[in-house]
N, C-alpha and C positions, 0 to 999 in steps of 0.2 A: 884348567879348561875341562878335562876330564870329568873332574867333581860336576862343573857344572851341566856337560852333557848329561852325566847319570843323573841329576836331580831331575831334570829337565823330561829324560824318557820317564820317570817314576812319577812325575805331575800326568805326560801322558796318559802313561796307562792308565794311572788311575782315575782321570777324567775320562776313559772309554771311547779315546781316540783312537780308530785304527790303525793299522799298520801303512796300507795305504793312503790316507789321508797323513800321516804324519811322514811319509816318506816327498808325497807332492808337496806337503806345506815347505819341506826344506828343500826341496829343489829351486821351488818360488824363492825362499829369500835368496838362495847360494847366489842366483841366477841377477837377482837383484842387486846384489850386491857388486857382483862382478859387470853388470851393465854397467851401475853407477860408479863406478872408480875407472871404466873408462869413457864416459860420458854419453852413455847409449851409442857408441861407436860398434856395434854387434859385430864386422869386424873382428876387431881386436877382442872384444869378447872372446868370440868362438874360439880365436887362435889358444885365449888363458885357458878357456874351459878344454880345448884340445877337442875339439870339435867342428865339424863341418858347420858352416854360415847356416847354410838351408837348415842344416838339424836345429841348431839354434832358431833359430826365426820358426819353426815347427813347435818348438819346445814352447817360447814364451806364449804361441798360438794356444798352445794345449793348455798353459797355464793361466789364460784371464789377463796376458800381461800385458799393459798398453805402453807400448817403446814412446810413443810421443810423451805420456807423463813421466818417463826419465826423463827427457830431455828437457822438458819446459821444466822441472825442478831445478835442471841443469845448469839454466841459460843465467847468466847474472843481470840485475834487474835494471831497469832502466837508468839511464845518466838522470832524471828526475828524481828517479826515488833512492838512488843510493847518497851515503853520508859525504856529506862533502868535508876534505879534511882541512886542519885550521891552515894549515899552508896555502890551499887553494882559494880560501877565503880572504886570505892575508893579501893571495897576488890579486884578488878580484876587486880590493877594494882600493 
C-alpha cells in the first residue's frame, strides 16, 4: 500500500495538483468510503471517523457530498428488478 500512496502522490505532483486540493480530494473519498460501509448511517460514521455528528454533516456540506446519493446507491433494488433465483421459480411454478 505504501508503494502505491508514493506512486499516487508522484502522479500528483506532477500533474500540478495542489496540496490543498489533494488533501480535500482524499478527505472526500476516506469520508465516502466510511459513509458507505455504513450505509449513509452518518451516525455511525462519525462514531468510525471519531468525530462529532455535526462536524461530520459540516464536513460532507464542505465537501459537495450528497448523503441521499449514498443512500439511494445503498438501497437494494426493487423485488421487480432484482433476479429471481431458480428455487423461487421452481416454487412459482
Amino acid at each position: 500500500m505504501k508503494r502505491e500512496l508514493e506512486s499516487l502522490v508522484t502522479q500528483m505532483h506532477s500533474g500540478g495538483i495542489t496540496y490543498s486540493e489533494a488533501v480535500r480530494e482524499f478527505k472526500k473519498r476516506y469520508v465516502l468510503e466510511v459513509l458507505a460501509s455504513h450505509r449513509g448511517n452518518q451516525c455511525k460514521a462519525a462514531k468510525e471517523l471519531r468525530m462529532h455528528r455535526n462536524t461530520l454533516s459540516r464536513t460532507i456540506a464542505e465537501l459537495n457530498i450528497n448523503p441521499l446519493q449514498i443512500r439511494a446507491g445503498l438501497k437494494r433494488p426493487p423485488l421487480s428488478e432484482r433476479q429471481v433465483s431458480e428455487n423461487r421459480r421452481a416454487r412459482q411454478s
